[in-house]
C-alpha positions as CSV (number, residue, x, y, z in Angstrom):
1,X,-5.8,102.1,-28.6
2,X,-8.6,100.2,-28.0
3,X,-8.5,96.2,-28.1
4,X,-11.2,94.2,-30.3
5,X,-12.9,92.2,-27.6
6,X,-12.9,89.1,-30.1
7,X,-9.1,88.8,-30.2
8,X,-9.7,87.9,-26.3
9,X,-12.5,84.9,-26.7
10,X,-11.8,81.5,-27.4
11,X,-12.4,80.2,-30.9
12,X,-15.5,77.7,-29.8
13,X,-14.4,75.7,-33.3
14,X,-11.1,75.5,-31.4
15,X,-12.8,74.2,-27.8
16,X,-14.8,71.6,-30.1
17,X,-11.8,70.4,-32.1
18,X,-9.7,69.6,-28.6
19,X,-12.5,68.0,-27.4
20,X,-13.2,65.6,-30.5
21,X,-9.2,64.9,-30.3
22,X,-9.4,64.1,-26.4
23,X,-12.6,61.9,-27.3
24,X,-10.9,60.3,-29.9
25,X,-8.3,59.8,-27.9
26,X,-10.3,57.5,-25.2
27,X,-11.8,55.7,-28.4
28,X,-8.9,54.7,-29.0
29,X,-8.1,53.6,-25.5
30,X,-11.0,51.8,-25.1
31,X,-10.9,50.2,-28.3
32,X,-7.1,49.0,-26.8
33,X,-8.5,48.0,-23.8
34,X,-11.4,45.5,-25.5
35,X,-8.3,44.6,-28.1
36,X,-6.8,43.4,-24.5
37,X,-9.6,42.2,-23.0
38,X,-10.6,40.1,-26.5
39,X,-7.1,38.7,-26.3
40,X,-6.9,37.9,-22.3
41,X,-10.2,36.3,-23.2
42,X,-8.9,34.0,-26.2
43,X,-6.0,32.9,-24.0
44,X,-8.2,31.8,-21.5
45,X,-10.2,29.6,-23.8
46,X,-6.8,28.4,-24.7
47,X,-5.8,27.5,-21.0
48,X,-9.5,25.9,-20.5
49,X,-9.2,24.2,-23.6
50,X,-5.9,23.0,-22.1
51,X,-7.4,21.9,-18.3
52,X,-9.6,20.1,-20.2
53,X,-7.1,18.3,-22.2
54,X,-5.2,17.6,-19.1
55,X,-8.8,16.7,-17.4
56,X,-9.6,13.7,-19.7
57,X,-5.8,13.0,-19.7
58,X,-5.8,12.6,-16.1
59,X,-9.1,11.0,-16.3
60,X,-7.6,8.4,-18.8
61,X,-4.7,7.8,-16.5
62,X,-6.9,7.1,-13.8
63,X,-8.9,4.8,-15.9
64,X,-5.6,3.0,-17.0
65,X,-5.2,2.5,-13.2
66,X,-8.4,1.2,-11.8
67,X,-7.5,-1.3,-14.8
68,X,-4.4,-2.1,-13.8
69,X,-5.5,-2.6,-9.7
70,X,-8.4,-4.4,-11.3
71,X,-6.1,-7.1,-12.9
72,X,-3.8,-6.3,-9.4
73,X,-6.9,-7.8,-7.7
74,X,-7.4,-10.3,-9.3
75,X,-3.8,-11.8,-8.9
76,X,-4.3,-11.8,-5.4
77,X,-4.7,-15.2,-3.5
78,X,-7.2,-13.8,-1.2
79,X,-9.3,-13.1,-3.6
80,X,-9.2,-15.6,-6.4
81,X,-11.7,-18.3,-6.6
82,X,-11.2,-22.1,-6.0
83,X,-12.6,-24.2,-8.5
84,X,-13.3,-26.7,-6.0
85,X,-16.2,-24.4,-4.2
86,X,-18.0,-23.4,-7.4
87,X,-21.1,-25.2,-6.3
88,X,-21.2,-25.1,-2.4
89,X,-24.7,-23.5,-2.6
90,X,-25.5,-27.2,-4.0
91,X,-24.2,-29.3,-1.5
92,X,-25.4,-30.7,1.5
93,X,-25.0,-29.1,4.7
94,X,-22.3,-31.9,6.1
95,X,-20.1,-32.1,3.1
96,X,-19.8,-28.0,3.2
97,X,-19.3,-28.3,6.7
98,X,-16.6,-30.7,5.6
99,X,-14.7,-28.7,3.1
100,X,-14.7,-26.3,5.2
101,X,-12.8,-28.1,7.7
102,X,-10.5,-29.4,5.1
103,X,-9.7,-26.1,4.3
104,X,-9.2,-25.0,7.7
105,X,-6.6,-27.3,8.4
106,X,-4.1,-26.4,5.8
107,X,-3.8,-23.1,7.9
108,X,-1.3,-24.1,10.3
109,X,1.2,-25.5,8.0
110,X,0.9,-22.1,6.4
111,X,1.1,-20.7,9.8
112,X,4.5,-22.7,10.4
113,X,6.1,-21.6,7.4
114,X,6.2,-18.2,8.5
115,X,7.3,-18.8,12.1
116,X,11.1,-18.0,11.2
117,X,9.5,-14.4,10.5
118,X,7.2,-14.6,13.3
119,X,9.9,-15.1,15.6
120,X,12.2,-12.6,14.6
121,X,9.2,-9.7,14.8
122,X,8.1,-11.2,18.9
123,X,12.2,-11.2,19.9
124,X,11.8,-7.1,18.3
125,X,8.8,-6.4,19.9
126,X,10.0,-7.5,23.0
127,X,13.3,-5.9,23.2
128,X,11.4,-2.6,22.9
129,X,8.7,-2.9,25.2
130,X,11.2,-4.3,28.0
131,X,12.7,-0.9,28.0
132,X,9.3,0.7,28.8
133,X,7.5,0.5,24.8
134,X,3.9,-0.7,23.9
135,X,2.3,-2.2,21.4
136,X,0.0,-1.4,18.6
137,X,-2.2,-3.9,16.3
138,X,-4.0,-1.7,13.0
139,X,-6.3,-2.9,10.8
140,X,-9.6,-2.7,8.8
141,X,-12.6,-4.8,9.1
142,X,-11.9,-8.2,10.1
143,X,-8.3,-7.8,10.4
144,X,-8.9,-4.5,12.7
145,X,-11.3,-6.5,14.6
146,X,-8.8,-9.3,15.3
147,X,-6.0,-6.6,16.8
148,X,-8.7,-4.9,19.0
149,X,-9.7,-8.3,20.2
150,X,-5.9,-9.8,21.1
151,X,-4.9,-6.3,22.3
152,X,-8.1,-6.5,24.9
153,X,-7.3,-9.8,25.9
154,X,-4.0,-8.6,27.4
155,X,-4.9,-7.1,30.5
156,X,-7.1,-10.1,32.0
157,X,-4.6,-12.7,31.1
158,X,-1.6,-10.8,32.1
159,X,-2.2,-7.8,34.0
160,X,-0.9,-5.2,31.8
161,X,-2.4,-1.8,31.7
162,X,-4.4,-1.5,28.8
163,X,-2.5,1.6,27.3
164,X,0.3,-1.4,26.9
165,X,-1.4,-2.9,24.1
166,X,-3.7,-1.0,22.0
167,X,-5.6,-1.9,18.8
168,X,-6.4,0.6,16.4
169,X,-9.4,-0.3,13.5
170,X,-10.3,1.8,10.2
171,X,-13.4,3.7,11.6
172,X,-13.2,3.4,15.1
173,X,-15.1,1.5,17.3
174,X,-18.3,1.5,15.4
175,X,-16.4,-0.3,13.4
176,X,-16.2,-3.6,15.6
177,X,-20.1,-4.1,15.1
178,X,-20.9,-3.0,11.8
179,X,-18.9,-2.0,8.3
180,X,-18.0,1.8,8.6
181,X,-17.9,2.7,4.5
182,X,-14.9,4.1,2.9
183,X,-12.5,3.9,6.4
184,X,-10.1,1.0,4.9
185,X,-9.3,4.1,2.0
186,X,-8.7,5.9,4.5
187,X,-5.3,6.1,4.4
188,X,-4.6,9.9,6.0
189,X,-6.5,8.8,8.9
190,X,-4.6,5.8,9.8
191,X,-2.0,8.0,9.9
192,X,-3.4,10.5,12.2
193,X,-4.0,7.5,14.1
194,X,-0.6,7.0,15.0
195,X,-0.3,10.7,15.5
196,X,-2.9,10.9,18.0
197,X,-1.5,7.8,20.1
198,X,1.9,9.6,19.8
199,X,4.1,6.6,18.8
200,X,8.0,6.4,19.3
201,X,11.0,5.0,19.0
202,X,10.4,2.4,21.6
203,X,6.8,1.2,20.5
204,X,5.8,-1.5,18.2
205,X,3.1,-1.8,15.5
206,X,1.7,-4.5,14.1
207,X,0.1,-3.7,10.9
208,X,-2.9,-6.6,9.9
209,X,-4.4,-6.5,6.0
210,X,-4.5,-9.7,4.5
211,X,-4.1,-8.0,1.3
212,X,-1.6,-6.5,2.7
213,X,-2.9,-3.0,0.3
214,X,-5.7,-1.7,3.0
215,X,-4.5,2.2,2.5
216,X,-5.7,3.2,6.4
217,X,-2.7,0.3,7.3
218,X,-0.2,1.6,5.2
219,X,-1.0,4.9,6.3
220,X,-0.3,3.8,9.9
221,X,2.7,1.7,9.4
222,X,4.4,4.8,7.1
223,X,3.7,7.2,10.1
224,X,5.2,4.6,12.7
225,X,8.1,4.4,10.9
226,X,8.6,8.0,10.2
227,X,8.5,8.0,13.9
228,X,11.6,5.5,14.5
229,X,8.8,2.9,15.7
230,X,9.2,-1.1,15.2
231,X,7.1,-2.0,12.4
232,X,5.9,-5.2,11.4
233,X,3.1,-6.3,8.7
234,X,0.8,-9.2,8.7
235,X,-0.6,-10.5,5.4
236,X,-1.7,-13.3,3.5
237,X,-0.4,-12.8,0.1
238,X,3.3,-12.5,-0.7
239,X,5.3,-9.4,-1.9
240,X,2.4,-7.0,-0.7
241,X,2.8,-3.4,-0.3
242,X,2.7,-3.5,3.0
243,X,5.6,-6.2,3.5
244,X,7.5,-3.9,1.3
245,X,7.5,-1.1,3.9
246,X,7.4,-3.1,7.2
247,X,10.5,-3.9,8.4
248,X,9.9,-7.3,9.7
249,X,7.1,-8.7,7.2
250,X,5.0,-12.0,8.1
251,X,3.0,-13.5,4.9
252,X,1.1,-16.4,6.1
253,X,-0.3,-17.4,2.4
254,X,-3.3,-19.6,2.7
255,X,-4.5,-19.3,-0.8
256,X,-8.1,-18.8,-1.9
257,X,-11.1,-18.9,0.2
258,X,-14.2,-21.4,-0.1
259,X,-16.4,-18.1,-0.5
260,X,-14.2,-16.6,-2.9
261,X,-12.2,-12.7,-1.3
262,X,-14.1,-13.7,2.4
263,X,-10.8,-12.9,4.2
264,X,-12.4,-13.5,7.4
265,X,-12.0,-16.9,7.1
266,X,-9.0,-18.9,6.2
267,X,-6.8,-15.2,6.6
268,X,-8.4,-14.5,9.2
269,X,-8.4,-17.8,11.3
270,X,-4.2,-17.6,10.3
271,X,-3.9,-14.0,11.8
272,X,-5.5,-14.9,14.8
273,X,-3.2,-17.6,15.6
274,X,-0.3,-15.2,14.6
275,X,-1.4,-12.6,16.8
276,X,-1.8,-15.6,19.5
277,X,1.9,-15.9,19.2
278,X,2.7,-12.7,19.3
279,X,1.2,-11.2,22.4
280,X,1.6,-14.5,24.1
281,X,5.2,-15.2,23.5
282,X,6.0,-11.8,24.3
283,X,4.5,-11.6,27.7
284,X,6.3,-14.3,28.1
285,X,9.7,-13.3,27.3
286,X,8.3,-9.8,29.7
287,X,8.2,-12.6,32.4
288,X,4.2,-12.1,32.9
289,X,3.9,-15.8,32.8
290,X,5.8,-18.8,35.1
291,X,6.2,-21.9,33.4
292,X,3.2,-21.7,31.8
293,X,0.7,-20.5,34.8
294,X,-0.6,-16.9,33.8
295,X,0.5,-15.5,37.0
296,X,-0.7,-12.2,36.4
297,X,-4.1,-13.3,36.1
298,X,-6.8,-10.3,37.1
299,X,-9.0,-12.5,39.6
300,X,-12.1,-10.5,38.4
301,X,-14.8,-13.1,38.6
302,X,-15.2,-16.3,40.6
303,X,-13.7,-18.5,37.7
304,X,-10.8,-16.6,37.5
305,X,-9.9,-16.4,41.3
306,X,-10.4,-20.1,41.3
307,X,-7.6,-20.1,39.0
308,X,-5.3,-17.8,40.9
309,X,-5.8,-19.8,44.0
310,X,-4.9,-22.9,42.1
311,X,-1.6,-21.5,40.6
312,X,-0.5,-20.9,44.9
313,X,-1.3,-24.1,45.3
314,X,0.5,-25.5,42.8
315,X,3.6,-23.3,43.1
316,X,4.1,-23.8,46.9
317,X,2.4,-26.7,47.9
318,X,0.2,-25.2,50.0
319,X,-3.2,-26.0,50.7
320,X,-6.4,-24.0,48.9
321,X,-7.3,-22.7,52.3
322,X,-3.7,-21.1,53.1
323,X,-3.4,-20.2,48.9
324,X,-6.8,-17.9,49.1
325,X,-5.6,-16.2,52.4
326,X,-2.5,-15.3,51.2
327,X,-4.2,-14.2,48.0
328,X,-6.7,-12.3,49.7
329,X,-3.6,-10.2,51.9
330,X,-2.2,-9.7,48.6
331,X,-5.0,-8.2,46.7
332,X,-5.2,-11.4,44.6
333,X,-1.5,-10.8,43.1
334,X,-0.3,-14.1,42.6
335,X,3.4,-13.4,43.1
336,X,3.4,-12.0,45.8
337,X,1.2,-14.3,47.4
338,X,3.8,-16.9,46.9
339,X,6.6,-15.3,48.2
340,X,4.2,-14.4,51.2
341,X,3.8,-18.4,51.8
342,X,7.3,-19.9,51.0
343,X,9.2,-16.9,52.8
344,X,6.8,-16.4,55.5
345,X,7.0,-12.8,54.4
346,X,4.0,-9.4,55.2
347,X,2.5,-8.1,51.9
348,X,4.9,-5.6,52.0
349,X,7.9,-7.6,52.2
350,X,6.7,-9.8,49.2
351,X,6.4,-6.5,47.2
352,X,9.8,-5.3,47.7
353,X,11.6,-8.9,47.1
354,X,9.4,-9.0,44.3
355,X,10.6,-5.3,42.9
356,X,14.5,-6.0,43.8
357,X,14.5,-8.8,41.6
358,X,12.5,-7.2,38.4
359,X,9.1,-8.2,39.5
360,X,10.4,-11.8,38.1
361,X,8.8,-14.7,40.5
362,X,11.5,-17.3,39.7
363,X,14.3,-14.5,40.6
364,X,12.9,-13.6,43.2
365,X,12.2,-16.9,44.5
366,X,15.7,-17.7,44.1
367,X,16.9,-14.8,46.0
368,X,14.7,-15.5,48.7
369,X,16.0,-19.1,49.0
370,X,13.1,-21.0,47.8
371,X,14.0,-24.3,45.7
């Protein structure tokens, strides 16, 4: 039987017909697909639509803020404006001069006002650095420049290593001759400050804004404290963020200044004689002083050595030739040159009556008999 050739070939109508269906088929898909795509696309209008809601929300917010830190500034002592220096750029040169100086004197009584405060944060201070702590002063601008000048003060007047007290300022030490923009904001980097000094438990910081708002400060003092570091604020206006977070907070309020928000004046004349206290009182109670002669005087110049010979003198009786002799056997330390003299003692000897007694001249001196 023979088979029809035809029954064995494909029905091209047939071939065409799958084909459409398959096409149609992907139509459809793709149709899908832009459905999708037209949809994904609507909801992202939505969600920009919505980031842009939440934009000019946040942006109101923010508005509402510089408002409110506006008025915040304005309330502030340090920056309001006395009535009674509206016209200073009409006066004569002596009766500025003179206001002035009226002004500068109410500082101190502010100063004494917060000396129960004062007090308190030295006695702190102290306790920690007698177990082996240091000191840190941070500020911005003025008040930064103030902390770097009492911390650099330290070593000449008492001999301390000059890691022992440190002052940190917003933007550095370009920053002590000319205003480095945008570093009192700053408040991430006075926190990496502290990081990069590796502050602990036993050290002390001093944090200086007479706002007592600089962000680089409060920074600073948060990282101390997150530490287990001392910290203590310095400010001129009263109930300041920074006194909030500082656990012993000085506010030495001297009201407005006679160039209205110039902080460098009355503020700043009233941190200085704060930060007098504070280094000085506590180098004191570190026994770097005796009575009130700065035995630990570096005799680095003429004037200076003068001194040092002086202080023998005074302490042992001894005449300026024997006080410089001693002082020159003992590489200018003033301690030991008087135990050299009133114990008849060798360099050496002075040194270790020195160290058994704490490195304390009247202890020693006691030890070693003298009156």
């Amino acid at each position: 039987m023979e088979t029809d050739d035809r029954d064995e070939m494909t029905d091209p109508l047939t071939g065409l017909s799958t084909e459409r269906s398959e096409i149609d088929t992907e139509r459809s898909e793709i149709d899908t697909e832009r459905s999708e795509i037209d949809t994904e696309g609507s909801e992202i209008d939505t969600e920009g639509s919505e980031i842009d809601t939440e934009g000019s929300e946040l942006d109101a917010k923010q508005g509402e803020r510089d408002t409110e830190l506006y008025a915040e500034q304005g309330e502030l002592y340090t920056e309001q404006s006395d009535p009674r220096y509206r016209e200073i750029d009409r006066l004569p040169t002596e009766e500025i001069a003179r206001l002035m100086n009226a002004a500068d004197a109410t500082v101190p009584g502010a100063v004494a006002r917060a000396i129960p405060a004062v007090s308190a944060a030295i006695d702190a201070i102290a306790g920690r650095m007698a177990r082996g702590g240091r000191l840190f002063y941070v500020g911005a601008g003025t008040s930064g420049r103030l902390g770097v000048l009492d911390a650099s003060e330290c070593p000449p007047t008492f001999g301390t290593d000059p890691e022992l007290v440190q002052g940190v300022i917003a933007g550095g030490e370009a920053a002590l001759t000319r205003s480095v923009e945008g570093a009192e904001d700053d408040r991430d980097g006075g926190a990496a400050a502290i990081a990069d000094r590796g502050l602990g438990p036993l050290d002390s910081l001093v944090g200086i804004s007479a706002s007592g708002r600089a962000p680089f400060v409060l920074g600073a003092l948060d990282a101390a404290a997150r530490r287990g570091a001392l910290t203590v604020s310095l400010s001129c206006n009263p109930g300041s963020p920074l006194s909030e977070r500082a656990e012993h907070p000085i506010e030495v309020v001297v009201g407005p200044e006679v160039v209205a928000g110039s902080t460098r004046l009355k503020a700043g004349t009233a941190q200085k004689l704060v930060l007098n206290m504070i280094s000085t009182i506590v180098m004191i109670r570190l026994g770097r002083t005796y009575g009130n002669a700065m035995i630990e005087v570096s005799a680095v110049n003429e004037k200076l050595a003068r001194r040092a010979t002086r202080m023998v003198g005074d302490i042992t009786g001894a005449g300026a030739a024997a006080a410089k002799g001693a002082l020159e056997a003992a590489d200018w330390n003033v301690k030991v040159a008087v135990l050299m003299i009133e114990r008849d003692l060798g360099p050496d000897g002075a040194r270790a009556l020195l160290k058994a007694n704490g490195d304390r001249l009247e202890a020693a001196r006691r030890a070693g008999g003298a009156a």
